[in-house]
OpenMM code with the backbone's topology and positions (N, CA, C; nanometers):
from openmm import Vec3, app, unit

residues = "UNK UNK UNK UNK UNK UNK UNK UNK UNK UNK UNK UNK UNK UNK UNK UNK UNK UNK UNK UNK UNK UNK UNK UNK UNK UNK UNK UNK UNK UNK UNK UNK UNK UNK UNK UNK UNK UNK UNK UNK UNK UNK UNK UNK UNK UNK UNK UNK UNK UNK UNK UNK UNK UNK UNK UNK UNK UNK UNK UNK UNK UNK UNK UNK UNK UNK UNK UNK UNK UNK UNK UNK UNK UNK UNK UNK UNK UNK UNK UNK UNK UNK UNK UNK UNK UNK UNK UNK UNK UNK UNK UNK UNK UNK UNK UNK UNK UNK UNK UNK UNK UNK UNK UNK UNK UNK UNK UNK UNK UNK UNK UNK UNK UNK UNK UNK UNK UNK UNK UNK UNK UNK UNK UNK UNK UNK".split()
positions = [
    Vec3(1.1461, 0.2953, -5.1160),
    Vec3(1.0786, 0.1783, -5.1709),
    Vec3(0.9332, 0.1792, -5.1214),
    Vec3(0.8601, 0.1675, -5.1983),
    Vec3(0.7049, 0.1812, -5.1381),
    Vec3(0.6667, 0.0198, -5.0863),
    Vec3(0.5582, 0.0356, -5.0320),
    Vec3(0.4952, -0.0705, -4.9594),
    Vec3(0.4791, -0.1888, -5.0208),
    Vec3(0.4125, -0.1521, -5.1845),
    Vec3(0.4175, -0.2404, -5.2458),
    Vec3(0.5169, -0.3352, -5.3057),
    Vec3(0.6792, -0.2708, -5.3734),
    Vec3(0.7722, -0.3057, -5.3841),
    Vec3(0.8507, -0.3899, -5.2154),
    Vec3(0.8584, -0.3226, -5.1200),
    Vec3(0.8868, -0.4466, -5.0084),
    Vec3(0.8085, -0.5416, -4.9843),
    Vec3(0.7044, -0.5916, -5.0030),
    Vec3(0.6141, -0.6790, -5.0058),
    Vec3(0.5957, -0.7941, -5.0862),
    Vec3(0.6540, -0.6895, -5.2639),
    Vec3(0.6756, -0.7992, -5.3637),
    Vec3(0.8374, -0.8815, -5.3122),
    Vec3(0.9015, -0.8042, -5.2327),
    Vec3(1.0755, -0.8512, -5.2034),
    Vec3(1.0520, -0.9120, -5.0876),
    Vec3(0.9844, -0.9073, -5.0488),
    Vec3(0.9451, -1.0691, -4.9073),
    Vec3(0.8884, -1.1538, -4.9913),
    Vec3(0.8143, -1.1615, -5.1279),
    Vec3(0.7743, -1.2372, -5.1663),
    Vec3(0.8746, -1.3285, -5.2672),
    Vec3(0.9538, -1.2679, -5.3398),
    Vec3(1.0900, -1.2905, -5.3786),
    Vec3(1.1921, -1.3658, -5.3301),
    Vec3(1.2361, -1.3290, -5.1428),
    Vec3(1.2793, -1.3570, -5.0298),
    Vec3(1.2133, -1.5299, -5.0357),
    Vec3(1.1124, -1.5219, -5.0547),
    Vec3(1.1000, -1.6414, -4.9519),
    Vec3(1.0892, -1.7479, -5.0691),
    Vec3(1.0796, -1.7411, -5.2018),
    Vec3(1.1114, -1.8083, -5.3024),
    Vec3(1.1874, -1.8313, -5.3367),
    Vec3(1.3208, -1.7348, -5.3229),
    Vec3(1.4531, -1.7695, -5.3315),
    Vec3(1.5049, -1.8494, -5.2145),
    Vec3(1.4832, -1.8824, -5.1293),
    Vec3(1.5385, -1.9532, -4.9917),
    Vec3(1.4270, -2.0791, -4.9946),
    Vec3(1.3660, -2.1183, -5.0667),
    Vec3(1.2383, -2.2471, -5.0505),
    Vec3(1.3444, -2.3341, -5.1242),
    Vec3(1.3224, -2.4779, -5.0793),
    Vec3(1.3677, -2.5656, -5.1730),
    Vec3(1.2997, -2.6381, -5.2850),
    Vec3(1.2427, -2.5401, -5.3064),
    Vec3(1.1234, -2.6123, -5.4425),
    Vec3(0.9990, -2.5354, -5.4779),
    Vec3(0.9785, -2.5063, -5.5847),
    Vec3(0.8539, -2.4309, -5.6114),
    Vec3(0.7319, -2.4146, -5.4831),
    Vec3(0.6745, -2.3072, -5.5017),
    Vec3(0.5372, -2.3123, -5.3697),
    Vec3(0.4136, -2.2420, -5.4439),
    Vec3(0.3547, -2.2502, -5.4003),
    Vec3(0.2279, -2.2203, -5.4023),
    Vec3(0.1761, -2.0903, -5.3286),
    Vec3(0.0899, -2.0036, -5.4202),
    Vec3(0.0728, -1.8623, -5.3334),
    Vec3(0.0300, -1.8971, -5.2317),
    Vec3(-0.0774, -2.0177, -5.1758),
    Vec3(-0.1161, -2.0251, -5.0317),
    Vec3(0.0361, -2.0333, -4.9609),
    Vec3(0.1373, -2.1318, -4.9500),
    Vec3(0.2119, -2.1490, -4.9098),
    Vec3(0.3308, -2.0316, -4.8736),
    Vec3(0.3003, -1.9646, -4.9949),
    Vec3(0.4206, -1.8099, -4.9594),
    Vec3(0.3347, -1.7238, -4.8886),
    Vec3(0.1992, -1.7635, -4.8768),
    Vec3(0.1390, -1.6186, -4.7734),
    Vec3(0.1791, -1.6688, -4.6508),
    Vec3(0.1264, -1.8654, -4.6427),
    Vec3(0.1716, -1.8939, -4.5096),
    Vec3(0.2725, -1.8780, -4.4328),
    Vec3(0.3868, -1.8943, -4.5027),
    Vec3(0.4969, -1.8878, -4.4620),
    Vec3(0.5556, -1.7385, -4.4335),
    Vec3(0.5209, -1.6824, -4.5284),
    Vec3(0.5249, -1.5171, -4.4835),
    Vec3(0.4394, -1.4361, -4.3507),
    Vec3(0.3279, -1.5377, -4.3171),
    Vec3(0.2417, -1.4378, -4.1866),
    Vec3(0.3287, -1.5446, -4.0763),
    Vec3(0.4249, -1.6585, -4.0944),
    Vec3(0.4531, -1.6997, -3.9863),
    Vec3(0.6248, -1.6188, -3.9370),
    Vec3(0.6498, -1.6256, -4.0267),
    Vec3(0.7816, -1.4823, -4.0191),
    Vec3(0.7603, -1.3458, -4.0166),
    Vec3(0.6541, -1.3223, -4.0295),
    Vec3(0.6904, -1.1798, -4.0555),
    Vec3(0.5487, -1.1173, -3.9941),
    Vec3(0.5176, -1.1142, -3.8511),
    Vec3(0.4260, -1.1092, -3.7753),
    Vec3(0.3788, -0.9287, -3.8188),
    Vec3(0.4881, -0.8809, -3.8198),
    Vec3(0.4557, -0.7291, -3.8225),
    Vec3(0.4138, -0.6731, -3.9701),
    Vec3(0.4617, -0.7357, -4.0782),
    Vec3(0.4360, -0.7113, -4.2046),
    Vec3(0.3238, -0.8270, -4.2712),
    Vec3(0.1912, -0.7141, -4.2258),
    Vec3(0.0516, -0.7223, -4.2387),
    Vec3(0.0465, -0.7756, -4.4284),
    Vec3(0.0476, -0.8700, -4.4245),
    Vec3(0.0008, -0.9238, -4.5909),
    Vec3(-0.1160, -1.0088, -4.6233),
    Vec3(-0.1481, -0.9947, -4.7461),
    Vec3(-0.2618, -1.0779, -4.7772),
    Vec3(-0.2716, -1.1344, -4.8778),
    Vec3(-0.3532, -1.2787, -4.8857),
    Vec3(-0.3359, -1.3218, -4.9926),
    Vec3(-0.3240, -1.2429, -5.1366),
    Vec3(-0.4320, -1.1863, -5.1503),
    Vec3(-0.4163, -1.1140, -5.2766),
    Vec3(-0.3171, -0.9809, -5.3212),
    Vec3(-0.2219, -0.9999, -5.2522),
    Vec3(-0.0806, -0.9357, -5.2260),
    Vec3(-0.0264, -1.0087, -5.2948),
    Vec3(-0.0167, -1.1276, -5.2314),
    Vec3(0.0656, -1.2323, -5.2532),
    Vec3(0.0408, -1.2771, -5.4137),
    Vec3(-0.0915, -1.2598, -5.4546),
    Vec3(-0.1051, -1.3518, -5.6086),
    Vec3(-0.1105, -1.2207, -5.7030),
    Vec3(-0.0756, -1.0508, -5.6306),
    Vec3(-0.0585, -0.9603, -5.7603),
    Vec3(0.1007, -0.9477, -5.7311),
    Vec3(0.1615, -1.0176, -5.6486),
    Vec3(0.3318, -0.9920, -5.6871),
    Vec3(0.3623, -1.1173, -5.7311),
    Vec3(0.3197, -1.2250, -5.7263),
    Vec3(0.3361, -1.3331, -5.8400),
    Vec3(0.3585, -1.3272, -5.9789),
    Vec3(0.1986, -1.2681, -5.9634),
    Vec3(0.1507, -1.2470, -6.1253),
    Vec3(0.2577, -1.0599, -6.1667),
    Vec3(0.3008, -1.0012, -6.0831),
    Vec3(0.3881, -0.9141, -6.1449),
    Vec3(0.5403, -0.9852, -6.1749),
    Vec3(0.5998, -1.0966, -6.0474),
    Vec3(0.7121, -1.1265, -6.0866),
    Vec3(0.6876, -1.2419, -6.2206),
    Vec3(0.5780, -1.3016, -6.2532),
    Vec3(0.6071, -1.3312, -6.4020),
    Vec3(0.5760, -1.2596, -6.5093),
    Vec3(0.5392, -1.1683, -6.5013),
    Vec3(0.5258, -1.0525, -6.6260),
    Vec3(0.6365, -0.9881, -6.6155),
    Vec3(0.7536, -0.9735, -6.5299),
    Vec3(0.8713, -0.9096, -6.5285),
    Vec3(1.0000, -0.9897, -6.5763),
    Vec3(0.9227, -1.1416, -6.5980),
    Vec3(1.0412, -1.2590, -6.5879),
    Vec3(1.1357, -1.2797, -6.4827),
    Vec3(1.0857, -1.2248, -6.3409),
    Vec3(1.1601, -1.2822, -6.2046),
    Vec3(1.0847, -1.4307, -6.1823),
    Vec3(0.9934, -1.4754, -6.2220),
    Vec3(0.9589, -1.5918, -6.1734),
    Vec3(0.9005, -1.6592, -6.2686),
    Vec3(0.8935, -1.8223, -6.2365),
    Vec3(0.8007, -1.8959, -6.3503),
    Vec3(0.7024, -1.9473, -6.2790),
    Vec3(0.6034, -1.9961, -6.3840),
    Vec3(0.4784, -2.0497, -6.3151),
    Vec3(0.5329, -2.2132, -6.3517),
    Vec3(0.5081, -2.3230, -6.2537),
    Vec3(0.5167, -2.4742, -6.2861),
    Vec3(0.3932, -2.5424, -6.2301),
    Vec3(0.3180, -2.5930, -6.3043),
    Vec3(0.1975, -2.6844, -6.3357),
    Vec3(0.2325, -2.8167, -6.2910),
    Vec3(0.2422, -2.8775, -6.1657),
    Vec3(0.3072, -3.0034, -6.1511),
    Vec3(0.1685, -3.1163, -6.1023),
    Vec3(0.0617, -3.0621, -6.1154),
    Vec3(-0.0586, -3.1732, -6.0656),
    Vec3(-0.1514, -3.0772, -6.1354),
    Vec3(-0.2285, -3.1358, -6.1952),
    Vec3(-0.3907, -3.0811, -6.2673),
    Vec3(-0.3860, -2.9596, -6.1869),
    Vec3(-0.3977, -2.8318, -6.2143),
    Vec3(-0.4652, -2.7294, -6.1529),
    Vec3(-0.3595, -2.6759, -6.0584),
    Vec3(-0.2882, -2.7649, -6.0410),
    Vec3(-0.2174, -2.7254, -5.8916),
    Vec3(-0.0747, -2.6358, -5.9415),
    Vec3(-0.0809, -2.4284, -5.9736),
    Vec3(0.0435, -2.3836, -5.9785),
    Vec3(0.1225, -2.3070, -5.9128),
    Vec3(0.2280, -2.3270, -5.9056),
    Vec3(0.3569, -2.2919, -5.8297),
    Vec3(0.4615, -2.2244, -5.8416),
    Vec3(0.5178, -2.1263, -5.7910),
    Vec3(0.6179, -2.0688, -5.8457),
    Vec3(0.7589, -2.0846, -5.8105),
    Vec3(0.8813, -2.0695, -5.8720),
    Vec3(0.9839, -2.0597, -5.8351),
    Vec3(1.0451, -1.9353, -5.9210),
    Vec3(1.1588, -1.9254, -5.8849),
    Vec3(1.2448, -1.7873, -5.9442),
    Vec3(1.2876, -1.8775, -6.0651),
    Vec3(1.3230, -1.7490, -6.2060),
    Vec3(1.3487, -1.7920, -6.3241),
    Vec3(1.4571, -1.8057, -6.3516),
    Vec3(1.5773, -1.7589, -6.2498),
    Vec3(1.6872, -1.7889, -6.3077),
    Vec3(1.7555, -1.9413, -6.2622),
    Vec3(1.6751, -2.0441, -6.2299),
    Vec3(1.7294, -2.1646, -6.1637),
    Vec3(1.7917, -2.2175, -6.2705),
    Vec3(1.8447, -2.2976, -6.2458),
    Vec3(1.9410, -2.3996, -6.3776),
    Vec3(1.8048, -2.5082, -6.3877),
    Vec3(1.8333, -2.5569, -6.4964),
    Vec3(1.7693, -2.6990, -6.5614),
    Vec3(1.7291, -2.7919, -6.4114),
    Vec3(1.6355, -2.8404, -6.3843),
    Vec3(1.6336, -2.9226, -6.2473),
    Vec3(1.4594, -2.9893, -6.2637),
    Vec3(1.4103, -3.0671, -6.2132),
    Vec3(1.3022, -3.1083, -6.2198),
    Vec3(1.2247, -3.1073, -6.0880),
    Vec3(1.1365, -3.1838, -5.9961),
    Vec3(1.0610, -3.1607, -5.8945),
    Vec3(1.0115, -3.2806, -5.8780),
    Vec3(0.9898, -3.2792, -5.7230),
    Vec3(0.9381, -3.4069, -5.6050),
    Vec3(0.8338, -3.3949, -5.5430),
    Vec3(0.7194, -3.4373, -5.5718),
    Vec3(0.6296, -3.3732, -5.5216),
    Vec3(0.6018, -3.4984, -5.4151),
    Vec3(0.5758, -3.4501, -5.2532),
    Vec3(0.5456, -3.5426, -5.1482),
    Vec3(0.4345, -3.5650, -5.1720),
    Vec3(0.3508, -3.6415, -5.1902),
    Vec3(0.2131, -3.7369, -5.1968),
    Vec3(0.1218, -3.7086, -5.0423),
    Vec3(0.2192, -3.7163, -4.8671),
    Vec3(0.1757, -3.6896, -4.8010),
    Vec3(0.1175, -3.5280, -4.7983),
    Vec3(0.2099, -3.4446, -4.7716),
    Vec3(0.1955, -3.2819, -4.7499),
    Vec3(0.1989, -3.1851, -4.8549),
    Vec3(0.1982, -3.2674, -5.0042),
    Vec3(0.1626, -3.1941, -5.0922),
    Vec3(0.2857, -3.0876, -5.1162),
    Vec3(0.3950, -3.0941, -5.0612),
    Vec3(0.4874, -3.0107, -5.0937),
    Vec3(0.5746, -3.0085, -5.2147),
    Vec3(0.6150, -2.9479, -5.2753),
    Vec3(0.7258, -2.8947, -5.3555),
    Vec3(0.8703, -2.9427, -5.3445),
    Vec3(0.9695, -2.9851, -5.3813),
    Vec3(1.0791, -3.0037, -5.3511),
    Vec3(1.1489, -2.9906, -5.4823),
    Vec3(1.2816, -2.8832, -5.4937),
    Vec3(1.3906, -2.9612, -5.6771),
    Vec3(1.4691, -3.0541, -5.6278),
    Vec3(1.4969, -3.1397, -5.7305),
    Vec3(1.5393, -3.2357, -5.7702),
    Vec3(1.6642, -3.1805, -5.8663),
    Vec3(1.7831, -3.1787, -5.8419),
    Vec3(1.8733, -3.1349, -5.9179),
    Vec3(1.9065, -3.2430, -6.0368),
    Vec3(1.9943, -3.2405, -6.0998),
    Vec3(2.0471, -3.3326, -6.2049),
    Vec3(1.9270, -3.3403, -6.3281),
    Vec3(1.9737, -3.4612, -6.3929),
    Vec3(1.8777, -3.4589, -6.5097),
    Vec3(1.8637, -3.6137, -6.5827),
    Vec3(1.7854, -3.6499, -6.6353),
    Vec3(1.7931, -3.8194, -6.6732),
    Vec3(1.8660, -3.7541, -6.8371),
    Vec3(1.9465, -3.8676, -6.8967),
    Vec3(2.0738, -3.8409, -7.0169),
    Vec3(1.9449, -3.9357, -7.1104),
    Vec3(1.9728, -3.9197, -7.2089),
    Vec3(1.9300, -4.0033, -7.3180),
    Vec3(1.7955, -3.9937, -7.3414),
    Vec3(1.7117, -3.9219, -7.3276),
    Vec3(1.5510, -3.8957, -7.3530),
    Vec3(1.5520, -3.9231, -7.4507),
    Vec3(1.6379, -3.8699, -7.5891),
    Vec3(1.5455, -3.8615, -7.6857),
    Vec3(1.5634, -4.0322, -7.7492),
    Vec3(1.6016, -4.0981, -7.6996),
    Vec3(1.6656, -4.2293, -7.7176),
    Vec3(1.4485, -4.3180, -7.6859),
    Vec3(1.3896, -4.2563, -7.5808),
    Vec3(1.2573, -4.3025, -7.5834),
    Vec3(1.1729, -4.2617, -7.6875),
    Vec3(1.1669, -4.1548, -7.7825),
    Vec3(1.0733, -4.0717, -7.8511),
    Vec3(1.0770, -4.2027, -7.9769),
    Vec3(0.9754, -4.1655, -8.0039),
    Vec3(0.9192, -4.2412, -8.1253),
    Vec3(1.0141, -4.2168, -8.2717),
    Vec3(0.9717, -4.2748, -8.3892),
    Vec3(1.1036, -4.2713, -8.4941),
    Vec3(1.0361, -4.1012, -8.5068),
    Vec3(1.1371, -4.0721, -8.5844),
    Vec3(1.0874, -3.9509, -8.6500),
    Vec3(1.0205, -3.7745, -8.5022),
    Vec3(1.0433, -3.8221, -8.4433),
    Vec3(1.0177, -3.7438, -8.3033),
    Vec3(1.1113, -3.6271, -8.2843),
    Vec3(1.0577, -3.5042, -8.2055),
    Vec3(1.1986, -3.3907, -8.1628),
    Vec3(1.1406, -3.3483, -8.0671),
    Vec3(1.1951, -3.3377, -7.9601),
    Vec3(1.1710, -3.3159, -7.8247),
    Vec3(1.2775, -3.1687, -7.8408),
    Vec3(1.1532, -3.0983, -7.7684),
    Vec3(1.2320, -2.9468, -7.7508),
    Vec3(1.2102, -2.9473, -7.6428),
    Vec3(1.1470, -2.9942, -7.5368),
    Vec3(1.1859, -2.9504, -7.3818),
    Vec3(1.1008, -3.0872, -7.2569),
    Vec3(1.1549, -3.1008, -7.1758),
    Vec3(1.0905, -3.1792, -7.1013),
    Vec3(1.0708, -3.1617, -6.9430),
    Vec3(1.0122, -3.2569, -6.9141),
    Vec3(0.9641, -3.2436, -6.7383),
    Vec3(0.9489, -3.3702, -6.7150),
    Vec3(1.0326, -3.3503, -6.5379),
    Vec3(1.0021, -3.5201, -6.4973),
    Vec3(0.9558, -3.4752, -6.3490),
    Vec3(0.8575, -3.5322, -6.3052),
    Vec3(0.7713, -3.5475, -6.1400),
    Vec3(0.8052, -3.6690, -6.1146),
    Vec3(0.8427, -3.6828, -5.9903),
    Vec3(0.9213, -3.7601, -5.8929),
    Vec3(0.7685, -3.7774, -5.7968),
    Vec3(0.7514, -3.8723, -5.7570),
    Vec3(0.6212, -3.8816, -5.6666),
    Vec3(0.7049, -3.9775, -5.5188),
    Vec3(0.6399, -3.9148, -5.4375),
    Vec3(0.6887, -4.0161, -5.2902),
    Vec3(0.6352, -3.9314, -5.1883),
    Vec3(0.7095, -3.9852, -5.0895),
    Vec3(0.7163, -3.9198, -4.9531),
    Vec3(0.8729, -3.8160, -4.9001),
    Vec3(0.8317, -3.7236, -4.8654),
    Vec3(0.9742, -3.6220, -4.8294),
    Vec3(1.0248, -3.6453, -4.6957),
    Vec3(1.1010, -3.6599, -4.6755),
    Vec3(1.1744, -3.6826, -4.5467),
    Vec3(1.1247, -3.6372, -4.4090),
    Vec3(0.9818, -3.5624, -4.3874),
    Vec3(0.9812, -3.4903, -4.2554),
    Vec3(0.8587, -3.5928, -4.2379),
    Vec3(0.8150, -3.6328, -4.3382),
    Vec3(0.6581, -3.7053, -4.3523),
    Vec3(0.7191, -3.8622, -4.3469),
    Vec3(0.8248, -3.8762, -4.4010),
    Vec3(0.8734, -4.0331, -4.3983),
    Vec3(0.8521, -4.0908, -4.1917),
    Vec3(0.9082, -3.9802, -4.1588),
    Vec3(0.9599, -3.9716, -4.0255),
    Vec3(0.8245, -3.9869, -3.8936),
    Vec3(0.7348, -3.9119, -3.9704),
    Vec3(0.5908, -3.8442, -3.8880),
    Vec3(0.5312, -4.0282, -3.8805),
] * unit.nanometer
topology = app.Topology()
chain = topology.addChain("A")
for resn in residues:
    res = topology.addResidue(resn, chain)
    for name in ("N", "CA", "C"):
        topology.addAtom(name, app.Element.getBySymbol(name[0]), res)
């Protein structure tokens, strides 16, 4: 496996074990705090992104103006919590029933998104 392929699989690694979409700053961070010996850099980090969504291992999610994030593509249906304090990521499993029951007459909803805004439990606490 070359350098580049283990590098994109720590990057993989640590998206699959997050509880909620992150952010390439956030997967470099979290990757130079584990993995002292495996020398990475940001722009590591945002050409195995941008390879795991051209491969369809990952999606990109847009959850604040400007602000995108990735998670792995094979998750089930789920939405996101975004903490207001630390700016973090969190899924939100389940799903709200009856959407299309809000849409206007004559309306067809082919896909939706719901953001959850608050505080996350480590920040409730702080």
């Amino acid at each position: 496996m070359s350098r580049s392929s283990k590098k994109h699989e720590l990057v993989l690694q640590t998206l699959t074990a997050s509880s909620g979409p992150m952010s390439a700053n956030e997967i470099w961070e979290r990757l130079r705090s584990i993995n002292d010996r495996q020398n990475i850099g940001i722009a590591t980090v945002y050409r195995s992104l941008s390879r795991g969504v051209e491969e369809g291992q990952l999606i990109s999610v847009e959850l604040e103006s400007g602000s995108i994030r990735y998670e792995m593509a094979n998750l089930d249906h789920h939405h996101h919590f975004l903490c207001s304090d630390c700016s973090r990521a969190f899924d939100v499993e389940g799903c709200v029933r009856n959407l299309e029951k809000l849409l206007p007459s004559g309306f067809e909803m082919t896909k939706h998104e719901i953001l959850l805004y608050g505080r996350c439990a480590e920040c409730r606490v702080a």
